[in-house]
Every structure is written in C-alpha cells, then in structure tokens.
RODO-2510 file (C-alpha; in nm, 4 decimals, decimal comma):
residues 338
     n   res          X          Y          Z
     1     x     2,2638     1,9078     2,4254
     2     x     2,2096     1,6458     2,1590
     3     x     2,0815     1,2949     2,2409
     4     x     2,1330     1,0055     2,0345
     5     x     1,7750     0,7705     2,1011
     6     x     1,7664     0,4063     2,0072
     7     x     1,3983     0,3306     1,8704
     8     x     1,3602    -0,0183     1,9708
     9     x     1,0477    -0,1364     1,7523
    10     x     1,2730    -0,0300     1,3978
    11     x     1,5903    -0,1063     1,5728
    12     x     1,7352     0,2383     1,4446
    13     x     1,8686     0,5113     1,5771
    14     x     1,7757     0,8904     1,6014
    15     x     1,9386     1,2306     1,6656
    16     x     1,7356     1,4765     1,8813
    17     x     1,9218     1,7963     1,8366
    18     x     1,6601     2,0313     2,0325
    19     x     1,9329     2,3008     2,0533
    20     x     1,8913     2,3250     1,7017
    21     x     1,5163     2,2984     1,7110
    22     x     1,2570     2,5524     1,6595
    23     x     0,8858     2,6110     1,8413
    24     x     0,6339     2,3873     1,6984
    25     x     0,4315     2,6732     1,6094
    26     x     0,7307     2,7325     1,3396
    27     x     0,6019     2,4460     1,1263
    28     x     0,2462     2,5962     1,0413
    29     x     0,2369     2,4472     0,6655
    30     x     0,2876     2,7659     0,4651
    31     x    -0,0195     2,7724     0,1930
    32     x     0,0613     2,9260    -0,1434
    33     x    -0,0601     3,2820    -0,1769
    34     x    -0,4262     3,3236    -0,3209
    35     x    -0,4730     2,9983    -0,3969
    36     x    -0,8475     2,8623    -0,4329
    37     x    -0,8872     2,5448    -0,1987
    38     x    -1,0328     2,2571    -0,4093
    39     x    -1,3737     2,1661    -0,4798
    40     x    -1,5602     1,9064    -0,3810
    41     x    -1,6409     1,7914    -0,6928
    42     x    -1,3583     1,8095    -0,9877
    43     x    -1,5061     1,7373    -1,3575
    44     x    -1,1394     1,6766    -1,4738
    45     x    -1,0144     1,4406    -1,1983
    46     x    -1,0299     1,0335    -1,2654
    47     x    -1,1168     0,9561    -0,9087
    48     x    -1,4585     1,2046    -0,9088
    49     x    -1,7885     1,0291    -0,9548
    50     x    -1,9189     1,0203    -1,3075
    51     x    -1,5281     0,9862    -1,4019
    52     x    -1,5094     0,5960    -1,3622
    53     x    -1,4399     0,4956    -1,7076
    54     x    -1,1144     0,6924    -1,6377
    55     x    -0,9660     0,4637    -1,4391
    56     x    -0,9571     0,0458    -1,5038
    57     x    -1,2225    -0,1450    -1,4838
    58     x    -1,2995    -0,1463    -1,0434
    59     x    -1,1942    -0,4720    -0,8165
    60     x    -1,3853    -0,3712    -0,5337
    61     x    -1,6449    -0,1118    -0,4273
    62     x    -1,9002     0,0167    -0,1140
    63     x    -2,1657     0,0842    -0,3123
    64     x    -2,5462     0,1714    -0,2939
    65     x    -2,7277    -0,1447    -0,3892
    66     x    -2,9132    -0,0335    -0,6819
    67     x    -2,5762     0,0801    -0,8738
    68     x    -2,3865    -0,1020    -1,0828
    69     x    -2,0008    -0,1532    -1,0867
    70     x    -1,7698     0,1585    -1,2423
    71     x    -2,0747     0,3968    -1,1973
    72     x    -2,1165     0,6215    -0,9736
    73     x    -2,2893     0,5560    -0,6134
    74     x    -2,0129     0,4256    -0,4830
    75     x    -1,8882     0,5661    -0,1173
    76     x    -1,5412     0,3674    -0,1393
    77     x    -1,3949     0,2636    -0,4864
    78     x    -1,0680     0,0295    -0,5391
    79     x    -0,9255    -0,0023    -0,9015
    80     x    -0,5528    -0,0998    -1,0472
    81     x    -0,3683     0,1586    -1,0583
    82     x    -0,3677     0,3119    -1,4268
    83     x     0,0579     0,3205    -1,4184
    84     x     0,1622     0,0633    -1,1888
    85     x     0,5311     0,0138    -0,9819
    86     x     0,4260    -0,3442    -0,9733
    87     x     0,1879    -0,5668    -1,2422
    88     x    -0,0069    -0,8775    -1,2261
    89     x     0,1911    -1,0391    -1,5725
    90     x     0,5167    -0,8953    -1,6367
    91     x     0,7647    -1,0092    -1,9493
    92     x     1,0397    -1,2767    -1,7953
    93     x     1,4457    -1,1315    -1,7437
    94     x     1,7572    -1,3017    -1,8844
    95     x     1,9673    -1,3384    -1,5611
    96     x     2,2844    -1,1780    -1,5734
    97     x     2,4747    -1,2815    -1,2838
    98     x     2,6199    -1,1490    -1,0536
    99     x     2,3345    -0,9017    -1,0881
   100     x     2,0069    -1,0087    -0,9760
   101     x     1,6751    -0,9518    -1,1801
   102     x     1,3294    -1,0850    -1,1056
   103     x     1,0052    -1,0153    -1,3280
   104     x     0,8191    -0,6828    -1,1352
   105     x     0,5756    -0,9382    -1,0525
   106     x     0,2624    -0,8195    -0,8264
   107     x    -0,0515    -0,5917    -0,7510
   108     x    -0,1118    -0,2248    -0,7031
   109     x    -0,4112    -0,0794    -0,6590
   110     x    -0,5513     0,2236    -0,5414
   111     x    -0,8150     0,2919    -0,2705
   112     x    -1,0401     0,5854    -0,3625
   113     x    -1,1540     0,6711     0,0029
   114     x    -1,4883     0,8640    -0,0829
   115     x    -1,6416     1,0327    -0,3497
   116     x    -1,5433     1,3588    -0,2322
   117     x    -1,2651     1,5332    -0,3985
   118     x    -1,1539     1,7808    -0,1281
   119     x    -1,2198     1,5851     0,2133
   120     x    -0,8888     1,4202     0,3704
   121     x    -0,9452     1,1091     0,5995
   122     x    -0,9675     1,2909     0,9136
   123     x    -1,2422     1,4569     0,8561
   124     x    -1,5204     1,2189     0,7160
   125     x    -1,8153     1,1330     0,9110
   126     x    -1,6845     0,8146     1,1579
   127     x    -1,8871     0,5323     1,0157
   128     x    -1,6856     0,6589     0,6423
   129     x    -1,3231     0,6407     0,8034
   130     x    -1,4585     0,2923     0,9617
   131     x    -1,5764     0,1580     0,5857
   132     x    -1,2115     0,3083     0,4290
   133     x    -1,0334     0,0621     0,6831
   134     x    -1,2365    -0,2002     0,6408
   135     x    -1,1796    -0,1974     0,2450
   136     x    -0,8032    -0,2160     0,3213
   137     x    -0,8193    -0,5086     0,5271
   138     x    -1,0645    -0,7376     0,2919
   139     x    -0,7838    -0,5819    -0,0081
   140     x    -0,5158    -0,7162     0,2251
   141     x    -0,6389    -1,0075     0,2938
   142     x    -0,7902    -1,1284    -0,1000
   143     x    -0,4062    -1,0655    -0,1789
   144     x    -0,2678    -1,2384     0,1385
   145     x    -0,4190    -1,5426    -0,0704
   146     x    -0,1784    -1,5337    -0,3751
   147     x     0,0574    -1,7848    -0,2517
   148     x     0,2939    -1,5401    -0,5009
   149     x     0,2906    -1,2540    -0,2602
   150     x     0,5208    -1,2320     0,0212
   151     x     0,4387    -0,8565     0,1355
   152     x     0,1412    -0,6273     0,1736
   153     x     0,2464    -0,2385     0,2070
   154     x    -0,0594    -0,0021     0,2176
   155     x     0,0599     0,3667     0,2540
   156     x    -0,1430     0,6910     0,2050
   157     x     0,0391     1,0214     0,0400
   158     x    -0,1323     1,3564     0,1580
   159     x    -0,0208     1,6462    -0,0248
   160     x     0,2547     1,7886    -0,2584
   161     x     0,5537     1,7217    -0,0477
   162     x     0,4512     1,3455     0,0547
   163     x     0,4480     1,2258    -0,3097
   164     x     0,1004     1,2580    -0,3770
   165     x     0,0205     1,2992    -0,7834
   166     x    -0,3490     1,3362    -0,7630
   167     x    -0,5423     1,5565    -0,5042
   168     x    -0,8393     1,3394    -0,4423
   169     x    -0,7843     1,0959    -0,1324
   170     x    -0,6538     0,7838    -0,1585
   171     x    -0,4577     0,4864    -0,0780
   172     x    -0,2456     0,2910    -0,2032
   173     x    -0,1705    -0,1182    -0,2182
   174     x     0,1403    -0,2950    -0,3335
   175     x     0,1783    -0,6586    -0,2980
   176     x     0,5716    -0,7551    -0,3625
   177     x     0,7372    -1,1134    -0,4681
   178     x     0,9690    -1,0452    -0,1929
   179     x     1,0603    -0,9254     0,1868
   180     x     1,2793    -0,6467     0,1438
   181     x     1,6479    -0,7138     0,3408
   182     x     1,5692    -0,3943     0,5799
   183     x     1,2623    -0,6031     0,7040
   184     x     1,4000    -0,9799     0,7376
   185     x     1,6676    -0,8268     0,9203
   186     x     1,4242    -0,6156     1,1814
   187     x     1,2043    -0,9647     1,1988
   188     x     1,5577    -1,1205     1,3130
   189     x     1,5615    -0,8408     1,5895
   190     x     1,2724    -0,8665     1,7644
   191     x     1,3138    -1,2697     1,7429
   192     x     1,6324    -1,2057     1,9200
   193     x     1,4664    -0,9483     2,1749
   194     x     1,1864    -1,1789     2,2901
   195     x     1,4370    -1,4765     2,3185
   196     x     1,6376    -1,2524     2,5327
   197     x     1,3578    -1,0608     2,7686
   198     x     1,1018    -1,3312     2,7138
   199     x     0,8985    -1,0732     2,5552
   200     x     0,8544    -0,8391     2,2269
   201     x     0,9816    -0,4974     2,1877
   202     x     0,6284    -0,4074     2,1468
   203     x     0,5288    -0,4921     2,4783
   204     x     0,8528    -0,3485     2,6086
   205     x     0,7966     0,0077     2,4495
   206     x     0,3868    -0,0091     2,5348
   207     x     0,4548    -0,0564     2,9047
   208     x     0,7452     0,2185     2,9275
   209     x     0,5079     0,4605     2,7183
   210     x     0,1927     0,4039     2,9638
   211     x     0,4219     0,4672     3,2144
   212     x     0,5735     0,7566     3,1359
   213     x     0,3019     0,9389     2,9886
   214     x     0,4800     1,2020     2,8484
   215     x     0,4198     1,0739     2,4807
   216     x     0,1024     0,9272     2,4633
   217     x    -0,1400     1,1088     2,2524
   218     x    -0,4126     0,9107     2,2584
   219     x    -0,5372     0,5609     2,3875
   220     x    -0,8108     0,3446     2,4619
   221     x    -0,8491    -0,0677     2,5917
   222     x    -0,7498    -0,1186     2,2085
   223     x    -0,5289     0,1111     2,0268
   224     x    -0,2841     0,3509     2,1736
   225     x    -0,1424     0,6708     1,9763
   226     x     0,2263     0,7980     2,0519
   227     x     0,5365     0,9975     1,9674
   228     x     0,7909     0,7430     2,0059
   229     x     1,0458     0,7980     2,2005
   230     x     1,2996     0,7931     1,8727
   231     x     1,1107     1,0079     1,6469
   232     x     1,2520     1,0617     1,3159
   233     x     1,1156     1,3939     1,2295
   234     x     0,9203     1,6183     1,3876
   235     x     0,5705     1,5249     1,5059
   236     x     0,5739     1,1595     1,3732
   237     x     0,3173     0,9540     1,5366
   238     x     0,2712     0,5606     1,5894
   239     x    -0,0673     0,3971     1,6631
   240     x     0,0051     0,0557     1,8096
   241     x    -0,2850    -0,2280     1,8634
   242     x    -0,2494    -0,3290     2,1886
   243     x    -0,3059    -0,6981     2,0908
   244     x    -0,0269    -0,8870     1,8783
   245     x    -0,1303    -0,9157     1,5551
   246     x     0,0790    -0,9082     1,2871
   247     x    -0,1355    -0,8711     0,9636
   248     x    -0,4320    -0,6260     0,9493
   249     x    -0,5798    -0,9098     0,8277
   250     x    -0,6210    -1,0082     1,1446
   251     x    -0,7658    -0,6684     1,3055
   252     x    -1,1078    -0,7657     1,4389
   253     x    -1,3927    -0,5126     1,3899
   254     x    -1,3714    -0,3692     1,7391
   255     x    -0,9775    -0,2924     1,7344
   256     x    -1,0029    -0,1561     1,3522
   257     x    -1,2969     0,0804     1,4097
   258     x    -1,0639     0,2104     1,7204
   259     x    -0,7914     0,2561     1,5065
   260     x    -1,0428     0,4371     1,2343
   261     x    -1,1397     0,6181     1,5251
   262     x    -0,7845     0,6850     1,6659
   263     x    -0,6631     0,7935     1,3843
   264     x    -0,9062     1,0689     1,2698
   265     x    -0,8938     1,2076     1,5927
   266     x    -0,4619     1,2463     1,5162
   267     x    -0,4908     1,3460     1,2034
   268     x    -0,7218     1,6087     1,3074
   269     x    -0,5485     1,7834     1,5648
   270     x    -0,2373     1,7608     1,3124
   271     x    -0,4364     1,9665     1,0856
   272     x    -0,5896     2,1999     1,3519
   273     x    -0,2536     2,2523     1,5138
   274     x    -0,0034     2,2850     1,2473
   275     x    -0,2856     2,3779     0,9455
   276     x    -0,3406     2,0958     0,7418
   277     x     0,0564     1,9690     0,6572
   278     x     0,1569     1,7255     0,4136
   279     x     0,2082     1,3887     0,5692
   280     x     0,2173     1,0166     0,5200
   281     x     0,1084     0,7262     0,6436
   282     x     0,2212     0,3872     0,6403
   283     x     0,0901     0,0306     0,7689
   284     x     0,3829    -0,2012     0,8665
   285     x     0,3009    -0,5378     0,8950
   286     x     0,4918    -0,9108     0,8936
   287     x     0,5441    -1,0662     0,5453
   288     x     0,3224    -1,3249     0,4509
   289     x     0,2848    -1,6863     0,4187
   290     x     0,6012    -1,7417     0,7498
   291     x     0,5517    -1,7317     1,1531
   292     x     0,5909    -1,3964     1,2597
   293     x     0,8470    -1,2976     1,5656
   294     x     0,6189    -1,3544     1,8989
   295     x     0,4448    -1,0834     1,9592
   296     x     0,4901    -0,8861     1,6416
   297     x     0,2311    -0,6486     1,5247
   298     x     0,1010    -0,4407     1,2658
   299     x     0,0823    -0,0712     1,3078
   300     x     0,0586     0,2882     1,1497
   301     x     0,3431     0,5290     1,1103
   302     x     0,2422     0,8982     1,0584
   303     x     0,4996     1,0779     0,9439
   304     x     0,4503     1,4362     0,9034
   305     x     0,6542     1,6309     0,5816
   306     x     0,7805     1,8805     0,7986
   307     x     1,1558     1,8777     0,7477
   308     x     1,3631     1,7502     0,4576
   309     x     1,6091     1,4859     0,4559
   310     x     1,9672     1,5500     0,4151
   311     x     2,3013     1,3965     0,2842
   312     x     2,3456     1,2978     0,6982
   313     x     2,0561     1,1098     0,6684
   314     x     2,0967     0,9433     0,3221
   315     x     2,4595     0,8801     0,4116
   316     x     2,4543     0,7463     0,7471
   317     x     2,0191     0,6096     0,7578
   318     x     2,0533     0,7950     1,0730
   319     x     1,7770     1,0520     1,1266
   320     x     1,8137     1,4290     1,2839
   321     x     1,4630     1,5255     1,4824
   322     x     1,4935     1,9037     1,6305
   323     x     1,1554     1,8815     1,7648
   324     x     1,1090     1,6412     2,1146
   325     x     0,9252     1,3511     2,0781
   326     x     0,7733     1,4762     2,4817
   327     x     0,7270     1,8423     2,2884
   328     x     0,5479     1,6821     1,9942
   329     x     0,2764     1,4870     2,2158
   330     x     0,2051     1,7592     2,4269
   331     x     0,1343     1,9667     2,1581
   332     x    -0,0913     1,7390     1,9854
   333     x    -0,3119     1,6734     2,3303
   334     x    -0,3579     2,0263     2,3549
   335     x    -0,4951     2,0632     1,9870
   336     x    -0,8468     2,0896     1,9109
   337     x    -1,0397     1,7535     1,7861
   338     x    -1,2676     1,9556     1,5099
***
C-alpha cells in the first residue's frame, strides 16, 4: 500500500508506491551497445591537459610547483565557464513593472576535478577526492566575499541523463544576486521547528536515523551517509555533517576529508551495484551574508537518474519513489567498496 512520507529537512512530501516498484537489480544503467568506454586522455576535449588555452584564462589551480598557470601540471583546474547561466558584468534592464527583471549578475565557474578524462570522483586515489573538496570550499569561500552574492550552489552532473555536456569530470559553481523563494521559505521552516522543539530538524532526523538503523549507509564521529526516510527517487542519498554548519566554508579539514572520504565510498558502491548510473550531486547550504536558522547545515544530496519525472510531479512538486528508502540502504551496504 502507498505511503505518503513527510521529509522534514526540505519540508516536502513524498509518495512511496512500493506496490508499483520494481527490484533494485531492475535499475542496472543500461550501456549503449558496442560502445568504446572513453579514454583517459581526449586530444579534442577542452578540459584534457595540453587543451588549456581552450578554456578562459584559469582562477585557481593545484598545480606542480614548477608549472605555470593554464599549462598543464595541474591535478585540479578551476576556470569561468566558457558559456555562462550567470556573468560577472551584465548590460542593465529597463523595469517593466509588474514584471520583475534584474541584470544576470554573478559567477560560474567550473571545477575540472583531475586531469584524467575518464575517471569519475569515486574512484580517484583518496588524497585527489580530498584536494577536489578542498578547491570547492576555498571557491566558496573567495565568492562568499562579494558582498554582491547572496548564494553559493555547487552541483556536479555525471552522465547523459543528469545534464552533463562534456564527459570529463567536473563541477560546477554559481554564485546568484538572490535567495531563491523555495529556500527563504524552507529557512522560515526550520526557524519555526527549532522554536517549537527547541531544536533543528537536523538533529531531529540524525537521532531518529541512528536509531533506527535501517537507512544509514555509512557513518563515522563526523559525517553520516543515509537514504532519507522521504526519498524522492530511487536510491537518493544524503550525507549530513554531524556538526551545524551552514556554509562549507566552514567545514574544517577533518569533517571535509570525511565527507571526501564518505562520499567516494557511496558513489562507489552506486557504481558497483547498479553499474556506473547517471547521477547528481548537489551541496545545499544557507545563503550568505544573514544568520542562519540554529542549527542549520550544509549537506550533499545524491540523487541518482534512475526514474524520470512526470506531469504528477511537475504539477503537484510532489515526488513518486517505487523503490524504499529501507530497500535502497540495504542495498547499498551490501555493495562492494572497489
């Protein structure tokens, strides 16, 4: 019978229709037929080494000391992006009231994660997947200091059917003008749950989850990986820091190279398990330059491009999940870590 579950970190709600569910072992990503697998080095791709006058000019880099900026030796790269959503100088609007227009004021830039065409992020050597996160937190927090920034979304598109236009890894940074309505108003929620229950819906779902047990992936003293309990699709993971912080600005070097660590060892049981699937991932964090909510924190969404969204969904921002959130964890414990 179908269950309607109330997520209570995105105050939103899910429908887990098991009974119209299939096996987990149903979603095995179906490769194209005889296609070759990608190199590991592509002459033709922008983000390759020996390739970086294709790209603008490079704002930050890991690089071997005796190289020199937009040359290769570089083991993480961050340039603008070549086409971006959102641009440092834009050309001012005529208002036209009542419809609102603002200049697409901003910054996006993209995170090259390694010089290695063909290797996703779960599968580089620990100390790499450590430097990768620690380039997104100094980009974070140079933009954090643009007083004309309010939000910091860092996402990461793997594969076809997540949005992805380029195969080599990467990131991706946008810093916005504004705080989007969706996000003032979930703010306002967990304000209103801590001054109700004296304490954040983070620490409410945290204890349940340790309790339970039945959807905890992974965890350690600083980072704990989950299927929450109102999954949206099938296999969608959360990593949550244990300690409230609500910019990754603020991750310290011990709780970030958990979370490098955390989330390699997820992202590689998604791949053993289900054979490599497109997914995304997504780093939520508080908008910038205001007190966050007590208790707030940043953390990663994984969200696995499993299923498609439908009119329901589109129509009603109500999500229908045929795969258990308890199904989904268990699964991923029992997958292999290579």
């Amino acid at each position: 019978m179908a269950q309607y579950r109330y997520n209570l970190i995105l105050d939103r709600w899910t429908i887990l229709a098991a009974d119209r569910g299939k096996r987990p072992t149903d979603f095995l990503h179906k490769k194209p037929p005889h296609k070759t697998p990608p190199p590991d080095f592509d002459p033709t791709c922008p983000f390759c080494p020996g390739n970086e006058t294709h790209t603008p000019p490079e704002t930050f880099a890991l690089r071997h000391h005796d190289t020199t900026p937009d040359s290769p030796g570089w083991n993480v790269r961050v340039v603008p992006n070549k086409f971006p959503a959102l641009a440092p100088h834009h050309a001012a609007h005529t208002q036209t009231p009542p419809l609102a227009l603002l200049p697409g004021h901003g910054a996006h830039e993209v995170i090259i994660e390694s010089p290695i065409h063909n290797r996703s992020l779960g599968h580089h050597p620990p100390q790499h997947a450590y430097h990768i996160l620690h380039t997104l937190r100094q980009r974070y927090q140079t933009h954090a200091q643009n007083n004309a920034h309010r939000l910091i979304t860092i996402f990461y598109n793997h594969g076809p059917s997540s949005g992805a236009s380029l195969t080599h890894p990467h990131f991706q940074l946008l810093a916005q003008p504004l705080v989007p309505p969706f996000l003032k108003r979930l703010l306002l929620h967990h304000q209103d749950y801590h001054h109700k229950n004296n304490r954040s819906p983070f620490d409410a779902v945290i204890d349940a989850e340790l309790r339970a047990q039945k959807r905890l992936i992974l965890a350690d003293q600083h980072v704990l990986a989950l299927c929450p309990f109102a999954s949206a699709c099938p296999f969608e993971a959360y990593l949550l820091p244990r300690y409230p912080t609500p910019h990754i600005a603020d991750l310290d070097d011990v709780t970030l190279a958990s979370l490098a660590n955390t989330l390699q060892n997820l992202l590689r049981r998604l791949d053993s398990g289900l054979d490599a699937p497109d997914y995304n991932i997504t780093f939520h964090t508080a908008p910038l330059h205001q007190t966050a909510p007590a208790g707030f924190r940043c953390f990663l969404q994984i969200y696995p491009r499993l299923s498609t969204m439908g009119g329901f969904e589109l129509a009603s921002d109500t999500f229908i999940n045929t795969i258990p959130p308890e199904t989904a964890a268990h699964f991923y414990r029992q997958q292999s870590q290579t």
